[in-house]
PASEBA-1860 file (N, C-alpha, C; in nm, 3 decimals):
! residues 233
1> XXXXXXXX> -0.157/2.810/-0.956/-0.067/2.694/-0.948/0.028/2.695/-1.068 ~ 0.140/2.721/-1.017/0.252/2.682/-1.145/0.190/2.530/-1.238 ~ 0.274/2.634/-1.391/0.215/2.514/-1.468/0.314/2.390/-1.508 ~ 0.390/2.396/-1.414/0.475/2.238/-1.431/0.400/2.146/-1.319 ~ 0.273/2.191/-1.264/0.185/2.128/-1.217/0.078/2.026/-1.291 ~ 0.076/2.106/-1.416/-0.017/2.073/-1.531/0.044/1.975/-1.628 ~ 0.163/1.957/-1.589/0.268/1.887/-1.723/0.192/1.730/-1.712 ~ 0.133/1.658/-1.862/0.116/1.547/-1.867/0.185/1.483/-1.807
9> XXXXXXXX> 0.172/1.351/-1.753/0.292/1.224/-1.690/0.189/1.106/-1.783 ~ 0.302/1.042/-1.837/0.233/0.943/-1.947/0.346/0.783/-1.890 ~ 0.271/0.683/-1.821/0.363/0.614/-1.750/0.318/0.498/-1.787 ~ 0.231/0.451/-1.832/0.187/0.314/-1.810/0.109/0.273/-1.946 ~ 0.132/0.151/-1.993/0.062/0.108/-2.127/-0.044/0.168/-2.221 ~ -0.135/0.121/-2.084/-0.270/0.157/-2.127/-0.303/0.325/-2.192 ~ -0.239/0.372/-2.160/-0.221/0.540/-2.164/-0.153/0.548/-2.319 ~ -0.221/0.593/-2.437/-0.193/0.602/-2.566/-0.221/0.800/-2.602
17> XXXXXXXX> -0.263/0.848/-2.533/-0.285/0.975/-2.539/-0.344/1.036/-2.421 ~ -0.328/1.199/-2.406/-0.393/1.298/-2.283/-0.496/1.331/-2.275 ~ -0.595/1.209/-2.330/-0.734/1.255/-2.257/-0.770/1.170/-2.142 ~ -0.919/1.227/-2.093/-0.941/1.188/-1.967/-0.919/1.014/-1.973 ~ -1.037/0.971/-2.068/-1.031/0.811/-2.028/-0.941/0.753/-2.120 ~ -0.824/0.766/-2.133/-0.731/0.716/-2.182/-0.669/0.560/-2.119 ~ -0.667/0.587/-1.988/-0.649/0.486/-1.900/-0.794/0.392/-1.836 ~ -0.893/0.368/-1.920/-1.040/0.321/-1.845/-1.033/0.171/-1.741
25> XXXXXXXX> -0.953/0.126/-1.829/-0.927/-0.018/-1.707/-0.830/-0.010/-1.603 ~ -0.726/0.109/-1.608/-0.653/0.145/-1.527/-0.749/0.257/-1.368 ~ -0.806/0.336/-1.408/-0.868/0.414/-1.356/-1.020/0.336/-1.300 ~ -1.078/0.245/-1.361/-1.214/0.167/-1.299/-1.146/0.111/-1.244 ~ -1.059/0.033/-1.224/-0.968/-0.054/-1.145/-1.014/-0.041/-0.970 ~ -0.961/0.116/-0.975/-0.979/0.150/-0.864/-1.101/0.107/-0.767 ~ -1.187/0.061/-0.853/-1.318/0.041/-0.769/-1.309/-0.032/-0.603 ~ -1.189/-0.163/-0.702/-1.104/-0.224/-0.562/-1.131/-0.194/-0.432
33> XXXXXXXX> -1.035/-0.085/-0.441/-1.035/0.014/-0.347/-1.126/0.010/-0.279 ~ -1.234/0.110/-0.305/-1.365/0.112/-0.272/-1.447/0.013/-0.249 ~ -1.462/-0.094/-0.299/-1.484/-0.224/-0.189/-1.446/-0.241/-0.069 ~ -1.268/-0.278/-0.131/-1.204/-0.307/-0.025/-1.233/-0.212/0.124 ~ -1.253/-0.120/0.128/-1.267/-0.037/0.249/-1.426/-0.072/0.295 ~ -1.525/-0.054/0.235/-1.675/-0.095/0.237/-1.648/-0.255/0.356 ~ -1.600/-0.331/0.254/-1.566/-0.504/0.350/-1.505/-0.465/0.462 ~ -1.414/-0.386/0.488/-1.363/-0.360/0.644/-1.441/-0.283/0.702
41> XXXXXXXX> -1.492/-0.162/0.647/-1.631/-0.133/0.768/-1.749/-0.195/0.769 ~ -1.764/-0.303/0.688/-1.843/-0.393/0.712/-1.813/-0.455/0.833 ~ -1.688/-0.554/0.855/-1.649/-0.631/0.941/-1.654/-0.535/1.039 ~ -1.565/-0.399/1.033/-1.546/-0.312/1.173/-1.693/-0.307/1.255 ~ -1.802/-0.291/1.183/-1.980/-0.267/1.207/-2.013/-0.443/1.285 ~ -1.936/-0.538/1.275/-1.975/-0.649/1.345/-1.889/-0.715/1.415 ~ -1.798/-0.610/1.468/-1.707/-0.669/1.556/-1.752/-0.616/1.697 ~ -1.696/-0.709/1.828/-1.796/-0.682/1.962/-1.793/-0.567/1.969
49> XXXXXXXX> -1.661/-0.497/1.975/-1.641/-0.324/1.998/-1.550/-0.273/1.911 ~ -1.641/-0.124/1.880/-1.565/-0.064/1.765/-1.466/-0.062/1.765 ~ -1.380/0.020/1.609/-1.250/0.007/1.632/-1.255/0.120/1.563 ~ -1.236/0.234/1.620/-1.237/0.398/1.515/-1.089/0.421/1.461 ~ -1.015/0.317/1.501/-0.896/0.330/1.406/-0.884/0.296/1.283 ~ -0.901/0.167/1.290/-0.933/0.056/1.156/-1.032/0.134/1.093 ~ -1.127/0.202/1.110/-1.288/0.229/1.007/-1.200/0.371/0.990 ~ -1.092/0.426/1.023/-1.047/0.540/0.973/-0.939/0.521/0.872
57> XXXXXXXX> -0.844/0.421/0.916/-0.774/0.342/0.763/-0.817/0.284/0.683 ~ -0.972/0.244/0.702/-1.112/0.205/0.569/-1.081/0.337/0.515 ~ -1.148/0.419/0.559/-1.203/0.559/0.516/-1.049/0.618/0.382 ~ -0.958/0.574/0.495/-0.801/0.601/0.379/-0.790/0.562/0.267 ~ -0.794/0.414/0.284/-0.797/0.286/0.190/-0.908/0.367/0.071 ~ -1.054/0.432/0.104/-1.090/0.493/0.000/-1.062/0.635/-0.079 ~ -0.990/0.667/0.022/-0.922/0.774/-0.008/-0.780/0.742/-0.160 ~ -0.695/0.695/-0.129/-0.643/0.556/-0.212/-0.704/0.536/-0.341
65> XXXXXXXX> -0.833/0.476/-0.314/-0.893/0.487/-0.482/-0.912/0.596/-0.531 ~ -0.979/0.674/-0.460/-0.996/0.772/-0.552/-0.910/0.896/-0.607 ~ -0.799/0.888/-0.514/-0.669/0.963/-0.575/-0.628/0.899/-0.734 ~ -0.632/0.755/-0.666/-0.567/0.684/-0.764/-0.649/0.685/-0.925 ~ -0.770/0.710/-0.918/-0.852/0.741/-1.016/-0.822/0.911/-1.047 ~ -0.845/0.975/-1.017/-0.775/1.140/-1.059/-0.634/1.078/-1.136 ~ -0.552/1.011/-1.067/-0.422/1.006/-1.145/-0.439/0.925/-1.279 ~ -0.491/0.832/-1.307/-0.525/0.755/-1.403/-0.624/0.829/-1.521
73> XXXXXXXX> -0.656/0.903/-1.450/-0.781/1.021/-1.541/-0.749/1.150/-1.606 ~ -0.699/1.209/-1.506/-0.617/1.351/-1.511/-0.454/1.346/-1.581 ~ -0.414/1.242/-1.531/-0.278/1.215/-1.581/-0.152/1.323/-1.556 ~ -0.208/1.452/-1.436/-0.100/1.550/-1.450/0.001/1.512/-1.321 ~ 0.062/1.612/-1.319/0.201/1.608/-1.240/0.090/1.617/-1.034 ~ 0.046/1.685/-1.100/-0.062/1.767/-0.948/-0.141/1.587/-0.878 ~ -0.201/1.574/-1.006/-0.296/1.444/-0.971/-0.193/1.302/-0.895 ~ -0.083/1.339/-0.930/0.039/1.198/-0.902/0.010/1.240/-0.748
81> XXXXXXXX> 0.020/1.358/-0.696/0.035/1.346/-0.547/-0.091/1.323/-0.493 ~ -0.202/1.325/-0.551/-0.340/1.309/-0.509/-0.335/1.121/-0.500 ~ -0.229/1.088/-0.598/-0.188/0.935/-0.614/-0.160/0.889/-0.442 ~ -0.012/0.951/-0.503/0.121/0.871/-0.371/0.102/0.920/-0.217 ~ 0.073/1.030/-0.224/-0.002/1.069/-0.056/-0.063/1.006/0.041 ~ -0.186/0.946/0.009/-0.285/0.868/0.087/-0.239/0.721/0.047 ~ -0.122/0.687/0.001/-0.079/0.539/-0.011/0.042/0.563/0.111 ~ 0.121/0.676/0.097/0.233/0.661/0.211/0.153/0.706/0.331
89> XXXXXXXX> 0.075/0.824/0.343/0.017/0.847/0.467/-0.044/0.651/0.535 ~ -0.116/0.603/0.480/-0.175/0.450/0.517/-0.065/0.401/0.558 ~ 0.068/0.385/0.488/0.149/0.263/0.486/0.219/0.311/0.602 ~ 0.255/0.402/0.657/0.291/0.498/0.773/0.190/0.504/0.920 ~ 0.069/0.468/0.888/-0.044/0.493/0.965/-0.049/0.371/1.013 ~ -0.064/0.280/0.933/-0.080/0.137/0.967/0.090/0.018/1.044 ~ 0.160/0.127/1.017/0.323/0.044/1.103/0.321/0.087/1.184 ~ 0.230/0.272/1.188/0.203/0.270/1.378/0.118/0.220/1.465
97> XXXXXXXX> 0.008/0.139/1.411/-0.106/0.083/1.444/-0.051/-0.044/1.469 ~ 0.057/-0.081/1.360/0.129/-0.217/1.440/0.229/-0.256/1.566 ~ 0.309/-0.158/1.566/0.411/-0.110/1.683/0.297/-0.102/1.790 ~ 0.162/0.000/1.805/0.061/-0.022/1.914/-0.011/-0.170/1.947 ~ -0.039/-0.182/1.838/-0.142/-0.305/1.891/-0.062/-0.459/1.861 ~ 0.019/-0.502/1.769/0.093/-0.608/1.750/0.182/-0.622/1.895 ~ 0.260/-0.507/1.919/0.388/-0.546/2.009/0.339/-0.443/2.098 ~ 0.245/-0.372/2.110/0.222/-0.298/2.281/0.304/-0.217/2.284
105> XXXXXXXX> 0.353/-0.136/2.194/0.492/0.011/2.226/0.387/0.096/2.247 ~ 0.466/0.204/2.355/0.406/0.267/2.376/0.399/0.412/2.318 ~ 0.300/0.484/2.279/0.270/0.585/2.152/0.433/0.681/2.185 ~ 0.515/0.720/2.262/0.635/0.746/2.213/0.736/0.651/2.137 ~ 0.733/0.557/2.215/0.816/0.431/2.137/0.749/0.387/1.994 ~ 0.658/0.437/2.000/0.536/0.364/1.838/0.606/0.439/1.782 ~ 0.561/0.583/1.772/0.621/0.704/1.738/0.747/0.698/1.652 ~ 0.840/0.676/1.767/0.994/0.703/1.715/0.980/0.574/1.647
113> XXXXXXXX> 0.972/0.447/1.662/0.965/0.366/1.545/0.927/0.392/1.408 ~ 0.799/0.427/1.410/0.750/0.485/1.283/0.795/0.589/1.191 ~ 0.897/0.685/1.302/0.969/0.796/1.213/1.134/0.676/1.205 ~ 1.174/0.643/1.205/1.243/0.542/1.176/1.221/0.502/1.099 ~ 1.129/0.424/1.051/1.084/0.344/0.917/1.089/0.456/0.814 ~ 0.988/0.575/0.897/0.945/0.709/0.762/1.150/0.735/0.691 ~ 1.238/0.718/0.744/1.378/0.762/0.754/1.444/0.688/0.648 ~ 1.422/0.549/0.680/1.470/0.438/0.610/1.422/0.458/0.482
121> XXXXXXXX> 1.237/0.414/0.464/1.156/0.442/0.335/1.221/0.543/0.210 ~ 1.242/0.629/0.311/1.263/0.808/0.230/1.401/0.817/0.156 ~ 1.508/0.746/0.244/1.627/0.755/0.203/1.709/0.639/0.124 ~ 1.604/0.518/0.120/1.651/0.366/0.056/1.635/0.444/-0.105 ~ 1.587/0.454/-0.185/1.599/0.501/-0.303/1.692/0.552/-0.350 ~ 1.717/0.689/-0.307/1.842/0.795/-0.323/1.975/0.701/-0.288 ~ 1.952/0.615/-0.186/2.114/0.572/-0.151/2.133/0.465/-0.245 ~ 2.066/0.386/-0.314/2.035/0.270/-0.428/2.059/0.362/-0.564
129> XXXXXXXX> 2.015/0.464/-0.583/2.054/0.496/-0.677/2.203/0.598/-0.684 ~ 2.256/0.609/-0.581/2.386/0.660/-0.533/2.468/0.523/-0.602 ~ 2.442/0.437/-0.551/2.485/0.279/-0.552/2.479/0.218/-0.698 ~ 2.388/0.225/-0.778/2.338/0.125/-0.879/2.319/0.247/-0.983 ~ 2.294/0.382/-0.960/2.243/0.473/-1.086/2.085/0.460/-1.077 ~ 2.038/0.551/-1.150/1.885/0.582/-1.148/1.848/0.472/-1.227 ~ 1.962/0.429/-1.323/1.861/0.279/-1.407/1.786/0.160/-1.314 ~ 1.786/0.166/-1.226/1.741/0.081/-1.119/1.649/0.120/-1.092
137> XXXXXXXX> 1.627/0.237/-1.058/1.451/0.267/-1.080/1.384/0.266/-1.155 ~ 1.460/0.285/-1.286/1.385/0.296/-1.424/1.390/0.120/-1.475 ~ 1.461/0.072/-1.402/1.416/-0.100/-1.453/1.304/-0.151/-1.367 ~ 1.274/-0.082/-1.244/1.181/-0.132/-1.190/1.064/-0.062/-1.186 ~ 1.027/0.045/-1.280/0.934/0.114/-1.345/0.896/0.200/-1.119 ~ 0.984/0.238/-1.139/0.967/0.292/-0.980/0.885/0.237/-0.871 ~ 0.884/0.109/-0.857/0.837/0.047/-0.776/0.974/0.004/-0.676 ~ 1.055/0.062/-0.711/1.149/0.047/-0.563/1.124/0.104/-0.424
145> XXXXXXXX> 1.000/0.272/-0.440/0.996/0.284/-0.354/0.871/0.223/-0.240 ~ 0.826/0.129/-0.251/0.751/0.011/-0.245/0.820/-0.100/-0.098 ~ 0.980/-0.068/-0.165/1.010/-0.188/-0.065/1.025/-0.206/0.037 ~ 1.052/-0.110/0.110/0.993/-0.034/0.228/0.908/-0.121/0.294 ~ 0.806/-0.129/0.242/0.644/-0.168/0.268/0.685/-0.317/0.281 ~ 0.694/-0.385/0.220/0.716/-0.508/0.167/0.776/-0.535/0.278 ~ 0.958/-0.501/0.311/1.061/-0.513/0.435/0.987/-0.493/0.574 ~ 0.891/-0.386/0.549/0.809/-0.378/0.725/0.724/-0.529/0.712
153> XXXXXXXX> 0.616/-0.557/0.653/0.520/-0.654/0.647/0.596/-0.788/0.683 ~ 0.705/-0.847/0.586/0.848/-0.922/0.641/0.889/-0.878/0.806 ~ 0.932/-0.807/0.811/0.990/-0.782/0.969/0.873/-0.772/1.051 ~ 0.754/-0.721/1.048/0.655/-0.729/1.151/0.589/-0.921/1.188 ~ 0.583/-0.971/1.060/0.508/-1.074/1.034/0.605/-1.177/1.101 ~ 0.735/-1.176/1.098/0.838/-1.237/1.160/0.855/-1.231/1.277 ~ 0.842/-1.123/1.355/0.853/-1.078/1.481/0.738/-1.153/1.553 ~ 0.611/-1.097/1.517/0.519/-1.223/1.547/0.498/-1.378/1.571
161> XXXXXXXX> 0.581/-1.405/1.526/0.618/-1.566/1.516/0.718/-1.597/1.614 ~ 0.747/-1.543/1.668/0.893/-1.511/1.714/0.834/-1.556/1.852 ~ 0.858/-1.689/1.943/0.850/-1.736/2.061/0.852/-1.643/2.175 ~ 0.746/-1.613/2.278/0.746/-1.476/2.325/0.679/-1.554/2.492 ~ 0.738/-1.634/2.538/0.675/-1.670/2.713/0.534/-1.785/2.652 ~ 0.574/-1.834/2.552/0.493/-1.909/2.563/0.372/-1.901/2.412 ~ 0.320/-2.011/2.374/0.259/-1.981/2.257/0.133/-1.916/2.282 ~ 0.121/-1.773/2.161/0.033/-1.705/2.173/-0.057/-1.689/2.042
169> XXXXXXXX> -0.177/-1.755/2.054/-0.236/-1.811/1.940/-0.291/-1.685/1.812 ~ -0.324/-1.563/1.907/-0.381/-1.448/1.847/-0.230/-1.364/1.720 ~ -0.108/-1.368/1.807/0.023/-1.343/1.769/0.075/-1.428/1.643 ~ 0.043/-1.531/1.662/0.065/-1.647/1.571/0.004/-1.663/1.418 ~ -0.102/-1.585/1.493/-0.216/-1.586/1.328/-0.199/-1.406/1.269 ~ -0.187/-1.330/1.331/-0.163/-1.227/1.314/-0.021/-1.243/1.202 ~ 0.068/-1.332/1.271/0.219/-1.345/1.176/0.231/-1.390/1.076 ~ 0.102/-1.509/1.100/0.127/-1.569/0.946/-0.002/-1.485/0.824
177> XXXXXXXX> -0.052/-1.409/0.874/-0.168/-1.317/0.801/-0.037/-1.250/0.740 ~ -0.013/-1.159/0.811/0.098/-1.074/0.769/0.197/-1.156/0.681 ~ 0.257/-1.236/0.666/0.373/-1.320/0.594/0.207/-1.320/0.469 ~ 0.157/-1.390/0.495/0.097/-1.372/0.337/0.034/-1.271/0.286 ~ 0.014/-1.162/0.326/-0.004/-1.047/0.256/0.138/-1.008/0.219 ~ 0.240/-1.044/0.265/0.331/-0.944/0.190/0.380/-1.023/0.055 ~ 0.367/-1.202/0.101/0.356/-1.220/-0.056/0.274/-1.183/-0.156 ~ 0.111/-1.193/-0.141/0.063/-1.093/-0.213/0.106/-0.943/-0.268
185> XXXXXXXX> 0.122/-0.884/-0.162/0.160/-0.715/-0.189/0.292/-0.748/-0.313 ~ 0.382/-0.868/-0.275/0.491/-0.893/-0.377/0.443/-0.943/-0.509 ~ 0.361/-0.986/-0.520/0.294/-1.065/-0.634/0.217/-0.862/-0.687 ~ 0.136/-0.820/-0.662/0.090/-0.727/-0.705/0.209/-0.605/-0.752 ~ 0.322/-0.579/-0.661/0.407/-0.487/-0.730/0.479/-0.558/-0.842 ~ 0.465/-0.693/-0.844/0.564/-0.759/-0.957/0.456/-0.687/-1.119 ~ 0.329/-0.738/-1.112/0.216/-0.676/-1.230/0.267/-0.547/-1.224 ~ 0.274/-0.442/-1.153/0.338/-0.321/-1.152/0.461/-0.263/-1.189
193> XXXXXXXX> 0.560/-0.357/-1.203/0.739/-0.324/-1.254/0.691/-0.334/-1.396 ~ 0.617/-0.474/-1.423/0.613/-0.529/-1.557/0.552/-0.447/-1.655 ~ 0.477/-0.403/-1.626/0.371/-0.302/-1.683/0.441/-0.230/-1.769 ~ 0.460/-0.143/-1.830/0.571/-0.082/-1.936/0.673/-0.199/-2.026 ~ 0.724/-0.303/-1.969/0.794/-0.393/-2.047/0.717/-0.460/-2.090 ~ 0.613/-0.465/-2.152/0.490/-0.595/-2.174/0.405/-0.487/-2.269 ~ 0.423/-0.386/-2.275/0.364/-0.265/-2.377/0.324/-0.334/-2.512 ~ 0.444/-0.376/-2.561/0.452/-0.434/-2.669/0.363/-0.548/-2.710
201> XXXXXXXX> 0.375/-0.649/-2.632/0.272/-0.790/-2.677/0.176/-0.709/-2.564 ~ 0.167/-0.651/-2.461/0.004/-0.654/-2.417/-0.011/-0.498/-2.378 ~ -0.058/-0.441/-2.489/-0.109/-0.300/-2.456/-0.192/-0.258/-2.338 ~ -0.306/-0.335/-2.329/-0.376/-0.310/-2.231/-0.242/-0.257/-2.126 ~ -0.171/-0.339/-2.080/-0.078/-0.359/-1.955/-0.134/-0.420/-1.814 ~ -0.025/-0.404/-1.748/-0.114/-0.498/-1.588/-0.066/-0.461/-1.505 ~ -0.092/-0.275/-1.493/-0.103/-0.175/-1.366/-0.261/-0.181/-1.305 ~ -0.333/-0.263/-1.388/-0.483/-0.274/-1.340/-0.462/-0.383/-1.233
209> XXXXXXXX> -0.398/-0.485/-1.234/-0.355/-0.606/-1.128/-0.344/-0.522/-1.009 ~ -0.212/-0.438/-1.026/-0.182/-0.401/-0.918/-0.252/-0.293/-0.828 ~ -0.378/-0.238/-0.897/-0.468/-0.215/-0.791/-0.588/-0.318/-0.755 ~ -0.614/-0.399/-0.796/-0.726/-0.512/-0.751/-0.635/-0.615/-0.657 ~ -0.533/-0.649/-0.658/-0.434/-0.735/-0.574/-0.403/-0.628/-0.460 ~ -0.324/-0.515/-0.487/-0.312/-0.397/-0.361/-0.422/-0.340/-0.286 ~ -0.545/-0.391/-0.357/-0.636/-0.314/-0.262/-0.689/-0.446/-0.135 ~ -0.670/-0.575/-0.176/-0.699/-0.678/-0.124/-0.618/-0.710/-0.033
217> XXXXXXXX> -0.459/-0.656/-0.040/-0.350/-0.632/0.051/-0.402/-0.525/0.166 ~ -0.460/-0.410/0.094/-0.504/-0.278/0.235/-0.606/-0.376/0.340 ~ -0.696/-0.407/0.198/-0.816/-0.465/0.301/-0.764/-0.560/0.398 ~ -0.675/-0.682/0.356/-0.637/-0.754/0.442/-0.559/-0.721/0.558 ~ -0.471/-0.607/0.532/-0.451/-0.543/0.638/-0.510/-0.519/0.790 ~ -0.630/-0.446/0.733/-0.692/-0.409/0.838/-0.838/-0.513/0.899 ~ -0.838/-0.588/0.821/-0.887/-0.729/0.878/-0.817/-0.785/0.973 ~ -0.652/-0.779/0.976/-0.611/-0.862/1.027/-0.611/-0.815/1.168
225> XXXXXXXX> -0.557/-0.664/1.184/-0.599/-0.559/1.312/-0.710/-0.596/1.417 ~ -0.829/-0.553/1.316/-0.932/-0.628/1.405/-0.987/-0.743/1.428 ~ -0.937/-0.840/1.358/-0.915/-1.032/1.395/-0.822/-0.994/1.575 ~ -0.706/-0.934/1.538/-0.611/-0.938/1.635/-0.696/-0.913/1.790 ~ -0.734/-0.757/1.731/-0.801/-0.734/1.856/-0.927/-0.788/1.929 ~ -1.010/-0.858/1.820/-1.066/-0.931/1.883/-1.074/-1.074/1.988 ~ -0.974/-1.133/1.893/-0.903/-1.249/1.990/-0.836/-1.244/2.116 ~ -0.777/-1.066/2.108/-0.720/-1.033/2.252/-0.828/-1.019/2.324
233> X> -0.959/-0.980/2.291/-1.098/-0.959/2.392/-1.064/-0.828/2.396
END
């Protein structure tokens, strides 16, 4: 493996030097995670009928921590994708799980939706910083590419609400689940921008927020899936 694979990445407060536990409240953090997925195959294990989708975006969701722990540990260039991978693979996995089961598209129409979003996601950054300069990422400690996520959870959670032949009670709660996770998910990337500007009065930093709040966002996620589907019978 080329060694610009190996190159330190030093990003976040807590991180004062390149050893392993440099980051310890950043990297235990993760445990989150690992709950969080445990509580959804908990629930998935007592719902009338399985759901091998949802207990496979659990299985992600732990996947998630523990990348996210390599990156917090390891700190190299290699470990970042062991990071961001299994966060976009989920966030990608789960807008096709919504296009299926929220609005009934059918797996071509899910499909091309979802590579749509993948289009938008991929290219909102580059065209913002075409627009505004890279200081815009660097003021938002790169949590721009985030918003994405945020804009689907908004547009899905809305759509839901959205008067459809009549009031549909399962649709209804599904919308407003969704509308408050994405304020959450917004409340957790906000601890995440801040994190580097707050160095100063709070070393620790509060990239640890934003995995104990984000992992409570995954989990809620996929709670809400199988709430949904259960109410449909």
């Amino acid at each position: 493996m080329d060694e610009t694979w190996f190159a330190p990445v030093c990003t976040y407060c807590e991180r004062a030097d390149g050893s392993f536990w440099a980051e310890p409240v950043n990297a235990l953090s993760n445990a989150a995670f690992l709950i969080a997925a445990e509580a959804v195959a908990w629930r998935e294990r007592q719902a009338p009928r399985r759901d091998p989708v949802v207990l496979g975006l659990a299985g992600l969701v732990a996947v998630i921590g523990l990348g996210s722990f390599l990156f917090h540990t390891l700190a190299v260039r290699w470990s970042l994708l062991a990071d961001v991978i299994p966060i976009a693979a989920f966030i990608h996995a789960y807008f096709f799980l919504a296009m299926r089961r929220f609005f009934a598209f059918g797996p071509g129409p899910a499909l091309a939706a979802t590579l749509l979003f993948a289009a938008f996601g991929f290219g909102l950054e580059p065209a913002l910083d075409i627009l505004f300069g890279p200081a815009l990422a660097a003021a938002t400690n790169g949590s721009l590419g985030y918003a994405p996520a945020i804009l689907a959870l908004l547009g899905v959670g809305t759509g839901l609400l959205m008067p459809r032949g009549g009031h549909d009670p399962a649709r209804h709660a599904a919308g407003v689940s969704l509308l408050g996770l994405a304020g959450l998910f917004a409340l957790s990337l906000a601890f995440r921008t801040l994190d580097r500007s707050l160095c100063a009065s709070l070393p620790l930093g509060t990239h640890f927020l934003w995995h104990v709040l984000n992992a409570g966002v995954l989990g809620g996620l996929l709670v809400t899936a199988l709430r949904y589907r259960a109410r449909r019978g």
